[in-house]
Backbone as a ProteinNet text record, in pm:
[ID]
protein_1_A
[PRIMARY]
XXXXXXXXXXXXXXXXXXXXXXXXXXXXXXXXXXXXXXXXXXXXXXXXXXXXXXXXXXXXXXXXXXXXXXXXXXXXXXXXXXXXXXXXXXXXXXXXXXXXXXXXXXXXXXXXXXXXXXXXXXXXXXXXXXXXXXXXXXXXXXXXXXXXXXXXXXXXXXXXXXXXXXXXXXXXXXXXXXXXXX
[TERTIARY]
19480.5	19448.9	19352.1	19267.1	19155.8	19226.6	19163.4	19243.5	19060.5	19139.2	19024.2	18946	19102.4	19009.4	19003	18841.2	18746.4	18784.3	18825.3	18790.7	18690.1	18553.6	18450.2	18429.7	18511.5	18426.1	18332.4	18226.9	18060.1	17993.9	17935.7	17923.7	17815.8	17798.3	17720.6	17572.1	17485.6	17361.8	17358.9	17427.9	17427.8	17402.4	17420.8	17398.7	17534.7	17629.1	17725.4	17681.2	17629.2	17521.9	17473.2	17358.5	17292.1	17356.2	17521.1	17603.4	17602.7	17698	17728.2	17643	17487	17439.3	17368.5	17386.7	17312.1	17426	17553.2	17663.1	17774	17806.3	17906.8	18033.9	18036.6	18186.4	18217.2	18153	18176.4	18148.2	18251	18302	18282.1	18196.8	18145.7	18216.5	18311.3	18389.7	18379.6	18377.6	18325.9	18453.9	18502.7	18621.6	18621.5	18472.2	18436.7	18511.1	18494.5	18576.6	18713.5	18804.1	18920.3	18992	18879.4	18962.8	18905	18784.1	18774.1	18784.1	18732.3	18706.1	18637	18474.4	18358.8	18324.4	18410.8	18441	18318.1	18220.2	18127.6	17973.9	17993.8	17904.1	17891.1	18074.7	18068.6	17940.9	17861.2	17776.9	17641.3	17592.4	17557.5	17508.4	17456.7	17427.8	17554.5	17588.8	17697.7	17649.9	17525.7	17409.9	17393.6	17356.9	17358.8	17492.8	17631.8	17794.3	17806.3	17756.4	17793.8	17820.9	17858.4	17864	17902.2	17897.4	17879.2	17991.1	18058.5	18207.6	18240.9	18154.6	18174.6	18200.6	18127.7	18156.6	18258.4	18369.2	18518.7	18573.6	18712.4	18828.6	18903.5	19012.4	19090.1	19217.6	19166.8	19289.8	19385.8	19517.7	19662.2	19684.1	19728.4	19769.7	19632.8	19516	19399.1	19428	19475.7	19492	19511.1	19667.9	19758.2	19679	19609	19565.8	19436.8	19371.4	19251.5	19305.9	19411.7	19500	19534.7	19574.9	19602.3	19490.3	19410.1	19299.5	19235.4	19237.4	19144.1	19236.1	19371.5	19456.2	19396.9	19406.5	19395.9	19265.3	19176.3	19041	19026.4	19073.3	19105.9	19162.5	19221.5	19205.7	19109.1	19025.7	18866.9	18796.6	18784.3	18676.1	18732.9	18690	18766	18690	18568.5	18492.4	18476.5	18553.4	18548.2	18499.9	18356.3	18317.1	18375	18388.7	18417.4	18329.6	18304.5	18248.8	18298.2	18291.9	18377	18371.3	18538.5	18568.8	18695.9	18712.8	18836	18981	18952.9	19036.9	19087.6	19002.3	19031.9	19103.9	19067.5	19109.8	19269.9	19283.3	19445.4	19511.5	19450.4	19519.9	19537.4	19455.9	19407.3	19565.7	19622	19793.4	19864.7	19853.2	19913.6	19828.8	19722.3	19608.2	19677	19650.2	19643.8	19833.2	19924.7	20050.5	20143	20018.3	20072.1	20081.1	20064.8	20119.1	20038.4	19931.5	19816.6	19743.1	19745.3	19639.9	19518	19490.9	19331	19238.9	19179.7	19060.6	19008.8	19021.5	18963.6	18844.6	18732.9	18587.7	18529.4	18531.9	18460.7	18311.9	18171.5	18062.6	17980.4	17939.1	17859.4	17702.9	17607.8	17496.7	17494.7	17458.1	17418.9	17331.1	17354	17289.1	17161.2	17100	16908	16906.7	16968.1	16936.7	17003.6	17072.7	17101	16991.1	16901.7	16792.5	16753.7	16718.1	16649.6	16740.3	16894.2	16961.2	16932.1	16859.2	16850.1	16740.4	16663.3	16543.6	16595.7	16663.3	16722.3	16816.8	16905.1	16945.2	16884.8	16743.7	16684	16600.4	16551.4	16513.6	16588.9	16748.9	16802.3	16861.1	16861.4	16815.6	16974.6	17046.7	17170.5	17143.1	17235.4	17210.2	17204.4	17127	17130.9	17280	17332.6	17496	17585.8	17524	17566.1	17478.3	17301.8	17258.7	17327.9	17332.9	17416.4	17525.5	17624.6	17761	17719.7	17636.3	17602.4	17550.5	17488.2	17410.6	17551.5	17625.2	17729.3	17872.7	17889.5	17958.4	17933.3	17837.8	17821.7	17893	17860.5	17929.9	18042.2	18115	18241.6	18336.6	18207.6	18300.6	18239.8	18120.6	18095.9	18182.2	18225.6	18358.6	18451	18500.5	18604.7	18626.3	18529.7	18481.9	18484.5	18457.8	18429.8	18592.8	18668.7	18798.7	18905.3	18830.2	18940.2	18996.5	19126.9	19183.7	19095.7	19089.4	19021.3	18889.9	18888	18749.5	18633.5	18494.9	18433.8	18248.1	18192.7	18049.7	17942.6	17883	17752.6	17637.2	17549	17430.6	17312	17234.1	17115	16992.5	16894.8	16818.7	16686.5	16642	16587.4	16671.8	16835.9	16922.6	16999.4	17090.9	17149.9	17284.2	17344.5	17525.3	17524.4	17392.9	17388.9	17355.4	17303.8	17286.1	17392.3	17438.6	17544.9	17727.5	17718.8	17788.2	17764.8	17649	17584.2	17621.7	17578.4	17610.1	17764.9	17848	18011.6	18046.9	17943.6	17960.9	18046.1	18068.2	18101	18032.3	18111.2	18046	18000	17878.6	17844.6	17797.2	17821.5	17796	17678.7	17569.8	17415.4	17444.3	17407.9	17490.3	17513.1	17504	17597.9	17741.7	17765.7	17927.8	17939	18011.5	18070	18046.2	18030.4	18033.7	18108.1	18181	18311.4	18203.7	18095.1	18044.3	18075.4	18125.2	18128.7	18053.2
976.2	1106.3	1086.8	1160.3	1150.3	1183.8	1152	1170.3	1262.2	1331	1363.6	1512.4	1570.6	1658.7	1790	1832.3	1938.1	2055.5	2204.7	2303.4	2386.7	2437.5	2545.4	2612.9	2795.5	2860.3	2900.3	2944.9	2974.3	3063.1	3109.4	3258.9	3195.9	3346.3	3292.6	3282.7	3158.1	3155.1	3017.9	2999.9	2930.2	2752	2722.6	2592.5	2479.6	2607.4	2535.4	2421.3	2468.1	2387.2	2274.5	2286.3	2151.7	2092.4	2062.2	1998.6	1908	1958.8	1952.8	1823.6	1877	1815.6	1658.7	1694.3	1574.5	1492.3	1537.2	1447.4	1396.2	1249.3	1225.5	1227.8	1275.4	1329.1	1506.7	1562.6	1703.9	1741.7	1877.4	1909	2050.8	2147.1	2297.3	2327.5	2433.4	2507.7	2666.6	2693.3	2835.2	2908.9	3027	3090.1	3213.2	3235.6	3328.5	3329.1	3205.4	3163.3	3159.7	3171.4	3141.9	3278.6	3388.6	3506.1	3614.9	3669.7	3720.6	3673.7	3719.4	3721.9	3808.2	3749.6	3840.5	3885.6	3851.1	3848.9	3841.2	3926.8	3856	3798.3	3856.7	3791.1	3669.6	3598.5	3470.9	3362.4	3376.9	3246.7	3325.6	3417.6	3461.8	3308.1	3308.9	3207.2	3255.4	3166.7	3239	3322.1	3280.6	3465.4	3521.8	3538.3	3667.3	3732	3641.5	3732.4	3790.4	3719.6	3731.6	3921.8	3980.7	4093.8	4216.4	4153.2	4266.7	4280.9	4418.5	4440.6	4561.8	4569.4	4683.1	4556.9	4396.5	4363	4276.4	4278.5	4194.4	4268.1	4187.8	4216.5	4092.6	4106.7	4014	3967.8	3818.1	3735	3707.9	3693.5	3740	3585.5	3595.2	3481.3	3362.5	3414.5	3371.3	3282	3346.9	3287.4	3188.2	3232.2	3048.3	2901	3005.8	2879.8	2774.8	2902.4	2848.5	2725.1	2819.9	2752.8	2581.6	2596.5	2426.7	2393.3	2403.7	2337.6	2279.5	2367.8	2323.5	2213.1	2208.8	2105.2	1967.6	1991.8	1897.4	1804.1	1884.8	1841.5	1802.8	1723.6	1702.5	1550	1533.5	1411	1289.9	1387.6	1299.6	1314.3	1437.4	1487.7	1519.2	1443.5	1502.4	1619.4	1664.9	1809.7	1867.4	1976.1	2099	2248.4	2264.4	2419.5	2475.5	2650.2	2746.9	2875.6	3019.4	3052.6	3167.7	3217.4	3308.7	3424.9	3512	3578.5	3656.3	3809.8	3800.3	3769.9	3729.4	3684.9	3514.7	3480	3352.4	3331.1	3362.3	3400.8	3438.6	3489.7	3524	3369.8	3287	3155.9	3026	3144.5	2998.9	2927.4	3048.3	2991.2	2933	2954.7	2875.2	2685.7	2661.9	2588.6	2483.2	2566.7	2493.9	2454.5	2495.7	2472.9	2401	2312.7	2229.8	2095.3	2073.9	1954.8	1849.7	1849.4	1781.6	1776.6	1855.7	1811.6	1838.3	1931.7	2000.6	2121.8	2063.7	2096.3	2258	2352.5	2462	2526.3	2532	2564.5	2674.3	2756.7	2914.5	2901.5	2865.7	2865.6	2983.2	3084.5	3176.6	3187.7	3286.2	3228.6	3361.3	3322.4	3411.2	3565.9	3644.3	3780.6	3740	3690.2	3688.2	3603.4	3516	3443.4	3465.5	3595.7	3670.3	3687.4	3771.1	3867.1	3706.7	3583.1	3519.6	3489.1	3510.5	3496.6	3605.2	3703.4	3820.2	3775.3	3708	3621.6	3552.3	3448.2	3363.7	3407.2	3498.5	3611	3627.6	3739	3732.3	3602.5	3537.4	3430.9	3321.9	3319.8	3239.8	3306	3454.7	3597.8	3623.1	3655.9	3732.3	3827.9	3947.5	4110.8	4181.8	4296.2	4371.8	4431.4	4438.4	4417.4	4343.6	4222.2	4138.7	4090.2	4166.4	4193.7	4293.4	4395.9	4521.4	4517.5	4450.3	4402.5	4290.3	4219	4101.5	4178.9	4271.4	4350.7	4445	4509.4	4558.2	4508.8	4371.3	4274.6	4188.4	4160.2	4064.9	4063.4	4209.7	4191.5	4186.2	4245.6	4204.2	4059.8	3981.4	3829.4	3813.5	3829.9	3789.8	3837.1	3921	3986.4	3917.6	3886.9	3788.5	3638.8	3628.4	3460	3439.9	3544.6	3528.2	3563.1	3631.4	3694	3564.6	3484.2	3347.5	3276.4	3186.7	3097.1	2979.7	2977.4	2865.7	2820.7	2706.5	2664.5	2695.2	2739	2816.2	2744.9	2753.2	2746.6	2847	2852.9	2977	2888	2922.2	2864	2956.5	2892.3	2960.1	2983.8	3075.1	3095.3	2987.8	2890.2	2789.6	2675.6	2698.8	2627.9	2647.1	2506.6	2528.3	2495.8	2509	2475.2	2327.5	2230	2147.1	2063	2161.9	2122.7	2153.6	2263.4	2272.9	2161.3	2151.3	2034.7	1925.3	1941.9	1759	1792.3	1866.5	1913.1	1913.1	1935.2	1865.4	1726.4	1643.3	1506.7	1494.9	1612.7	1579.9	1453	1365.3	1312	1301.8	1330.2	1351.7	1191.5	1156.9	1044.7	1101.2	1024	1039.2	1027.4	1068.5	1094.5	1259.7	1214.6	1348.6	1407	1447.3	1545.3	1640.4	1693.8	1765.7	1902.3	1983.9	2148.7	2198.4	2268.3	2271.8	2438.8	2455.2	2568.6	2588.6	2655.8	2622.9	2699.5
39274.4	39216.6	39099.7	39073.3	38984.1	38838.1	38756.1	38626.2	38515.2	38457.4	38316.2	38446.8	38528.8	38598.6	38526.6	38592.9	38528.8	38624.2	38618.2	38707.7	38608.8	38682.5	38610.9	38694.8	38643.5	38656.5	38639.4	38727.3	38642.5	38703.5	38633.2	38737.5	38817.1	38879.9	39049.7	39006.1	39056	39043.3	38930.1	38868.2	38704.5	38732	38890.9	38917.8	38972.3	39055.7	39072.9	39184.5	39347.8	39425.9	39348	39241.1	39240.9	39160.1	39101.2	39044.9	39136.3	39250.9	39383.1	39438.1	39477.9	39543.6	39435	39312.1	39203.3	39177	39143.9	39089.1	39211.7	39239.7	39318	39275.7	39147.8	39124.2	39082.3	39177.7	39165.2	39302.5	39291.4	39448.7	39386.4	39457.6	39438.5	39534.6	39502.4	39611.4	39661.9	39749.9	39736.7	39831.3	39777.7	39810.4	39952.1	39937.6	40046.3	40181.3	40239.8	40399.8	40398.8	40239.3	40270.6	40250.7	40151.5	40154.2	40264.1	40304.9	40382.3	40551.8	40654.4	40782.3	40837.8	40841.6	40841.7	41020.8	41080.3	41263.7	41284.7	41370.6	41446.6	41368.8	41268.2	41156.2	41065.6	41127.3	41049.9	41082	41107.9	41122.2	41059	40986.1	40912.6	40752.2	40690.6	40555.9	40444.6	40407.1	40269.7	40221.2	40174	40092.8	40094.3	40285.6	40348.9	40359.7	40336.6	40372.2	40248.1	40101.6	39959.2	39993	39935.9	39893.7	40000.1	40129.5	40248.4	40245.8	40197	40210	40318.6	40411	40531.7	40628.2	40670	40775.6	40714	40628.2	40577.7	40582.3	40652	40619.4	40528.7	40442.4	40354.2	40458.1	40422.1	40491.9	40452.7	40455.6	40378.3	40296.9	40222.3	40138.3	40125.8	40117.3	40059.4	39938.1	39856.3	39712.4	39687.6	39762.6	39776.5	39857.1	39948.3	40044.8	39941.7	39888	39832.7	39699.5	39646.7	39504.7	39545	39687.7	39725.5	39783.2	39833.9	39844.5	39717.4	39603.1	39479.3	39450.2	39477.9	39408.8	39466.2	39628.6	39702.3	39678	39658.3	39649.5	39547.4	39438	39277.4	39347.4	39439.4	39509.2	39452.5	39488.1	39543.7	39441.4	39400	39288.4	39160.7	39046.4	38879.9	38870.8	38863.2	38847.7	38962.5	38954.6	39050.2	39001.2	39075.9	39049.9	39092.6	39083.1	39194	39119.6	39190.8	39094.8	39068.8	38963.9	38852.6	38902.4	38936	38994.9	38883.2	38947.5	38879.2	38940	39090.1	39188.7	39157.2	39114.8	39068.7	38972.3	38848.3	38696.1	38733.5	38836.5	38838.5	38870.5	38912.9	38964.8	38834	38747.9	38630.9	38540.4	38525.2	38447.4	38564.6	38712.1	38777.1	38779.6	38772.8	38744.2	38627.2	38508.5	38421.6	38358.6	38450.7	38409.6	38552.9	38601.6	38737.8	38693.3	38578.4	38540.9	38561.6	38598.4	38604.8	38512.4	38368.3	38283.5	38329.9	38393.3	38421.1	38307.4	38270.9	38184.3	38256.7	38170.3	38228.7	38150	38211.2	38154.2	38227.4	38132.1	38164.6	38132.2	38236	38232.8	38265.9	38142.2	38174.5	38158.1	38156.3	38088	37965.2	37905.7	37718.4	37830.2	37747.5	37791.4	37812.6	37753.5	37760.6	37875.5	37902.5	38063.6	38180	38150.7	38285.9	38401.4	38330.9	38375.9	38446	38422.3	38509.3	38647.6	38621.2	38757.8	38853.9	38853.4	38908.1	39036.9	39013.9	39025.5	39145.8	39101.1	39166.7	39303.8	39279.2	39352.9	39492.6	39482.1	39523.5	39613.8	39541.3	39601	39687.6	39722.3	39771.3	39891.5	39896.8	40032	39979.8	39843	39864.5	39859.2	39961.9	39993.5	39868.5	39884.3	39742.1	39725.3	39820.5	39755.8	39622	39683.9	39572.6	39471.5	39494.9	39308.7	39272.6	39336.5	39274.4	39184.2	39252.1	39217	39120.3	39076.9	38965.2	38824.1	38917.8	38761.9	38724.4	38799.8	38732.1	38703.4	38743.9	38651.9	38509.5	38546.3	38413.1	38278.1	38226.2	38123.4	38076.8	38205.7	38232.1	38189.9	38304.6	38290	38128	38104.7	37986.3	37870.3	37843.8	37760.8	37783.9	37935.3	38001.2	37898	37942.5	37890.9	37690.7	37680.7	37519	37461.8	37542.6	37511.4	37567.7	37628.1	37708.1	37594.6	37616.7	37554.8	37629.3	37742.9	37800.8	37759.9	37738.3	37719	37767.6	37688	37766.6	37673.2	37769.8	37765.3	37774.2	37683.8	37744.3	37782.8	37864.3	37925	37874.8	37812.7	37758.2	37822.9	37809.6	37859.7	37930.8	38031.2	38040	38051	38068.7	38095.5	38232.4	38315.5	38368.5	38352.3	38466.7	38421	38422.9	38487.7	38432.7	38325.4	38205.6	38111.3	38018.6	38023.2	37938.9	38006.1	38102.5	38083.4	38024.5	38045.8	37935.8	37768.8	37745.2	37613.2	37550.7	37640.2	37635.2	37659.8	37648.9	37706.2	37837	37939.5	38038.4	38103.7	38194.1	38281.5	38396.5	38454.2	38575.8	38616.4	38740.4	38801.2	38948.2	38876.8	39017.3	39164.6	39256.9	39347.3	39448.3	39548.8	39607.5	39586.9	39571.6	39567.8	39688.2	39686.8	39808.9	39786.4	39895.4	39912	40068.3	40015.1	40151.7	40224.3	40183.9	40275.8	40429.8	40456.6	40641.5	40723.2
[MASK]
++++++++++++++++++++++++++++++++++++++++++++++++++++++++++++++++++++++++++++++++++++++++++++++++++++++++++++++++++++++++++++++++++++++++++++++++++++++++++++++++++++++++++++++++++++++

């Protein structure tokens, strides 16, 4: 079992992927496949499913399933992304009181470097669903995050979530890491 383990939430766009794909000790997890069931559209891009809430339905005990997977996968990987939800946030006192000693880091970006995730958004083909739903969350998690007991990071404008981990002396190791996309 890995020891000195990391879970970050971070909101969507902020660089959970190229953690993923740069560090061999980080495992980006994404929750989409375990709570909905997009039926004949599952083979669709994650980007293109992000937000489409006419072709989902919710799969029953999602939570739990996803809750042991993140455990499981802490196996292999000490830093685990996922990205910041308020579906998640409900799992975090079960998380951080499993007796494992897991580090919990709330990664957002500062108001002024929102507007460049909007960008990004766009450019990676998620539905205007889920800009919609980004531009009318944000400040949400961001209130979220600033109101947390949990440890929390802001990401600045010209920054990514991989820089502000560096800035915690986290350690990232060069390398691939894992992404459970299916």
């Amino acid at each position: 079992m890995c020891k000195n383990k990391i879970l970050i939430l971070a909101y969507p766009g902020s660089g959970k992927t190229y953690l993923a794909e740069n560090y061999k000790n980080v495992a980006d997890l994404e929750f989409q496949h375990f709570r909905w069931d997009y039926g004949e559209y599952k083979n669709l891009s994650l980007e293109q499913l992000k937000g489409k809430k006419d072709i989902r339905t919710e799969k029953p005990n999602w939570l739990e399933n996803f809750y042991e997977y993140i455990m499981k996968t802490f196996d292999k990987y000490p830093i685990i992304s996922v990205p910041m939800s308020t579906s998640i946030i409900k799992i975090l006192d079960k998380i951080s009181s499993s007796g494992g000693g897991i580090r919990i880091l709330f990664a957002i970006p500062n108001p002024e470097a929102f507007m460049d995730l909007l960008e990004i958004y766009k450019q990676r083909g998620n539905s205007d669903e889920f800009i919609k739903s980004r531009k009318e969350d944000f400040y949400k998690f961001y209130e979220i995050t600033q109101k947390s007991n949990f440890e929390k990071v802001f990401i600045n404008k010209g920054e990514h979530l991989s820089d502000a981990i560096l800035k915690l002396k986290i350690n990232l190791e060069s390398g691939k890491g894992y992404k459970n996309y299916f």
